[in-house]
C-alpha positions as CSV (number, residue, x, y, z in Angstrom):
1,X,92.9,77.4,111.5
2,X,95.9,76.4,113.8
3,X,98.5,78.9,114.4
4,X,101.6,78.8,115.8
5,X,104.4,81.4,117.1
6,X,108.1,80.9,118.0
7,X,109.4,83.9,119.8
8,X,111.4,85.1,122.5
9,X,108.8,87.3,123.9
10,X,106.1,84.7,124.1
11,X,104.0,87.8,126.5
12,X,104.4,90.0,123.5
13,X,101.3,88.1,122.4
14,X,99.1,88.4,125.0
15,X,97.1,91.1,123.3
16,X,95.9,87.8,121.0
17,X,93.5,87.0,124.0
18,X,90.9,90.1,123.4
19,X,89.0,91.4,121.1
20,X,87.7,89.7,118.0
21,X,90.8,87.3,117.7
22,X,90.0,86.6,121.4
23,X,86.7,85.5,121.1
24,X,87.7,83.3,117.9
25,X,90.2,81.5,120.0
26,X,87.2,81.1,123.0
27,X,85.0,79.6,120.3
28,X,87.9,77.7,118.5
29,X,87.4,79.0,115.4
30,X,91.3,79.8,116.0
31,X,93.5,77.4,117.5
32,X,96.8,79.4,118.9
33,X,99.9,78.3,120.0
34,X,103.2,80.6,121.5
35,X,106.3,78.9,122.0
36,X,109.4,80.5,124.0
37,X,112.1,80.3,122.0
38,X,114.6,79.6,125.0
39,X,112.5,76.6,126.3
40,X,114.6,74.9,123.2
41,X,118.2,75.9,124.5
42,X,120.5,73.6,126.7
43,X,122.6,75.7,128.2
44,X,121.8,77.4,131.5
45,X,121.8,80.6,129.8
46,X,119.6,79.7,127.3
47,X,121.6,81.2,124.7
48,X,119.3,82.1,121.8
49,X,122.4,83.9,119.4
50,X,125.6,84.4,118.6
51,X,128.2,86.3,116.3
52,X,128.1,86.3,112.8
53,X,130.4,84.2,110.6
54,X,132.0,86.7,108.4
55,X,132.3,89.7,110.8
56,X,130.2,92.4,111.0
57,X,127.8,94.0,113.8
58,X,125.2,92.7,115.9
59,X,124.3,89.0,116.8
60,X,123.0,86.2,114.5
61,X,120.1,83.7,116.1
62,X,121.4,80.5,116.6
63,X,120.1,77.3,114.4
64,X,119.9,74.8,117.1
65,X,117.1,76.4,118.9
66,X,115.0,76.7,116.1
67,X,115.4,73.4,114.6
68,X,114.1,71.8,118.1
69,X,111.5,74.6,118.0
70,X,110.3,73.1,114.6
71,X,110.6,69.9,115.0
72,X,108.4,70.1,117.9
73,X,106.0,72.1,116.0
74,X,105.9,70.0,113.0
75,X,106.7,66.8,114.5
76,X,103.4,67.0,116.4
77,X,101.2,67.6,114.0
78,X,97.1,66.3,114.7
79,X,96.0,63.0,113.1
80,X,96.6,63.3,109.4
81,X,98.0,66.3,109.4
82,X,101.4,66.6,107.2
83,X,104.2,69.0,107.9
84,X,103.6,69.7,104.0
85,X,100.1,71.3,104.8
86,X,101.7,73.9,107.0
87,X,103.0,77.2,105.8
88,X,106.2,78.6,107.9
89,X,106.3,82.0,108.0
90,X,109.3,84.0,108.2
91,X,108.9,88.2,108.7
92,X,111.7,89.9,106.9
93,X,112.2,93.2,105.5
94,X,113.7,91.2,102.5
95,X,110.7,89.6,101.8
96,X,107.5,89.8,99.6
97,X,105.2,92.6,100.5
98,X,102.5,91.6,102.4
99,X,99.6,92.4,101.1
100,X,95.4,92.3,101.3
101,X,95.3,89.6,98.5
102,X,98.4,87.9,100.3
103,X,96.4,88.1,103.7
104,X,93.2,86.3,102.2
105,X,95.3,83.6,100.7
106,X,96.6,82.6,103.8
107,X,93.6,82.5,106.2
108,X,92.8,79.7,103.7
109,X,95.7,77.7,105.0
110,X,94.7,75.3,107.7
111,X,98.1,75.8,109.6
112,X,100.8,78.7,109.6
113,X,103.5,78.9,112.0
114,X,105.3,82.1,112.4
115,X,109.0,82.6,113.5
116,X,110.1,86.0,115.0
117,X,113.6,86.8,114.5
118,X,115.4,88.8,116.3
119,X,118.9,90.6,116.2
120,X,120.7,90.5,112.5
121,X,118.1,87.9,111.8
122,X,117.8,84.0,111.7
123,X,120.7,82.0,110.9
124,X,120.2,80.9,106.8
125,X,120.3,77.3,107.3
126,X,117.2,77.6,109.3
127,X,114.9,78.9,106.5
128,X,116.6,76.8,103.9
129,X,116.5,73.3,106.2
130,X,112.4,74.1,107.1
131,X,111.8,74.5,103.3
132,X,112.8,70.4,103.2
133,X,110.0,70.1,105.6
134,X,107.1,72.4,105.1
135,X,106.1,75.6,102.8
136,X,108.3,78.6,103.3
137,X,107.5,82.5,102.7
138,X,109.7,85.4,104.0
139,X,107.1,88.5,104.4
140,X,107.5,91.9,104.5
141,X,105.1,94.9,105.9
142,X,107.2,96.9,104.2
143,X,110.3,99.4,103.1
144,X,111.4,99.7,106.5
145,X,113.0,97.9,109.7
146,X,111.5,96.4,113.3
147,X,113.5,95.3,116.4
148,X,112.2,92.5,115.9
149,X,109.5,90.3,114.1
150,X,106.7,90.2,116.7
151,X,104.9,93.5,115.5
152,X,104.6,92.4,112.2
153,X,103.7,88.7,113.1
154,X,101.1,90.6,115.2
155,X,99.8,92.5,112.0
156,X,99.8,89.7,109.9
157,X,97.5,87.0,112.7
158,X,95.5,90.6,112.6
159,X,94.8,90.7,109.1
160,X,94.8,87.0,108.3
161,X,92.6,86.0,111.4
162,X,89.5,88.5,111.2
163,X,89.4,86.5,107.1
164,X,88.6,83.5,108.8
165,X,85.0,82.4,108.2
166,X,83.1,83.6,111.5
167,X,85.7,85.5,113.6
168,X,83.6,88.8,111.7
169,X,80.3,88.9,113.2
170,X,79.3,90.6,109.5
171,X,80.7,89.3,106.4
172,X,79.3,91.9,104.1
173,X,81.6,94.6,106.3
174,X,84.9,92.7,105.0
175,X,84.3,93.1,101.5
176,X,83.7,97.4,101.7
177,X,87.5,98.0,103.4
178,X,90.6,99.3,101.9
179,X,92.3,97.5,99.5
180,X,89.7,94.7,98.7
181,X,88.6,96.0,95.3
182,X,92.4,97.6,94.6
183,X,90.9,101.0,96.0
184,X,91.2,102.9,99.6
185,X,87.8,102.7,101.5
186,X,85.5,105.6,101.6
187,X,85.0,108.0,104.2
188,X,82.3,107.1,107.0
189,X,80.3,108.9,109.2
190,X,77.3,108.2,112.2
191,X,75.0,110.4,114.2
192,X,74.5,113.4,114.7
193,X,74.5,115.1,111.6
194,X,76.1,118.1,112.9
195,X,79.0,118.2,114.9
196,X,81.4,121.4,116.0
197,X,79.8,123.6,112.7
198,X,81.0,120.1,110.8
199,X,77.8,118.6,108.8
200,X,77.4,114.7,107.0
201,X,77.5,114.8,103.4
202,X,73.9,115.4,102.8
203,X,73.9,112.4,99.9
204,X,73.8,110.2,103.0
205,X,71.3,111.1,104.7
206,X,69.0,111.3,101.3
207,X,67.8,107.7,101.4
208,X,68.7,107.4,97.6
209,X,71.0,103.9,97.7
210,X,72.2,104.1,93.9
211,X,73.4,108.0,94.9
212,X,75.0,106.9,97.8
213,X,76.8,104.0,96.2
214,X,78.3,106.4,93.5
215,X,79.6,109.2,95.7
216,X,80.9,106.4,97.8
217,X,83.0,104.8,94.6
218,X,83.8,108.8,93.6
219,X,85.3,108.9,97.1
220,X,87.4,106.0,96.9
221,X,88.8,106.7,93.6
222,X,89.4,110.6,95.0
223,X,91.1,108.9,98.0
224,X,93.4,106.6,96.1
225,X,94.5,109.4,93.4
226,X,95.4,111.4,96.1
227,X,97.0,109.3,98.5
228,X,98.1,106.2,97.0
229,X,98.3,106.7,93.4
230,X,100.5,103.7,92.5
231,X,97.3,101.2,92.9
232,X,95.6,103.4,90.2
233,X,98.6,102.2,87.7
């Protein structure tokens, strides 16, 4: 999978280089790409935004740099590789909700490029011009409002990534997590058995799989009810 970034604070992403994700890119399983947005600006202040038509507070980000900064992108594309085959990625608390099933679709995608607004947002004519060129989504993490859209880009590469085939060392451990059969995961526990006066359920430790398996499913459903009780409905 190719990925690409455009962001002001290309360093933001540093954090991509260890870990799982890290070793992924080593082995190329993930091929990564960060792109300063300023190295797209003309000016000798590299001028990035500017006020909004209209009135109103804050600063809007400028459409020139972010045409160039797609153009590159999608102008430069491997050897029959389309711009339609990538998917453009735009974090926004107006967006869809991004979700586990949402996550899993896209680390099917064989390129997804991610732009990180900043300010009041991304001038309109951006989103609307790269929709002529190349699959568009607007994605949110949910009900509530970043500086800026690097965290959530950095969630998203997080979830999406470790789907890849082969960044997880163990498949099997992707398919027991939260959210994968619509319920929260179970509790889990490791040696010892007692710790501080606390002691491991003793169904675990009685070697009986088909037990285990059912107080595990008890637990999620338990979990959910009490915690998320809108993915029950």
């Amino acid at each position: 999978m190719r990925i690409d970034i455009v962001t002001i604070f290309p360093e933001f992403f540093s954090v991509l280089d260890v870990s799982l994700l890290g070793k992924a890119r080593t082995s190329g399983l993930l091929d990564l790409g960060v792109h300063d947005l300023r190295d797209f600006t003309h000016d000798r202040h590299r001028t990035v935004d500017d006020t909004p038509y209209g009135g109103g507070a804050g600063m809007v980000m400028k459409p020139e740099p972010w045409g160039e900064a797609f153009d590159d992108i999608l102008g430069a594309l491997s050897s029959g590789e389309s711009a339609e085959q990538a998917t453009v990625i735009f974090p926004s608390p107006a967006g869809e909700r991004f979700t586990q099933a949402m996550a899993r679709e896209l680390a099917e995608e064989p390129h997804l490029v991610f732009g990180c607004g900043r300010y009041e947002g991304i001038d309109q004519r951006v989103i609307d011009y790269t929709a002529t060129r190349a699959r568009v989504r607007e994605i949110s993490l949910g009900d509530y409002v970043l500086n800026g859209g690097e965290v959530a880009v950095m969630a998203m590469i997080e979830a999406i990534g470790r789907l890849v085939p082969g960044v997880v060392g163990n498949p099997a451990s992707l398919t027991e997590e939260s959210h994968e059969d619509g319920l929260l995961e179970y509790p889990s526990y490791t040696k010892p058995a007692q710790w501080r006066g606390l002691t491991v359920p003793p169904v675990l430790t009685s070697g009986n799989h088909g037990a285990i398996a059912a107080w595990r499913h008890e637990q999620q459903l338990e979990r959910t009810r009490r915690v998320r009780p809108d993915l029950l409905n």
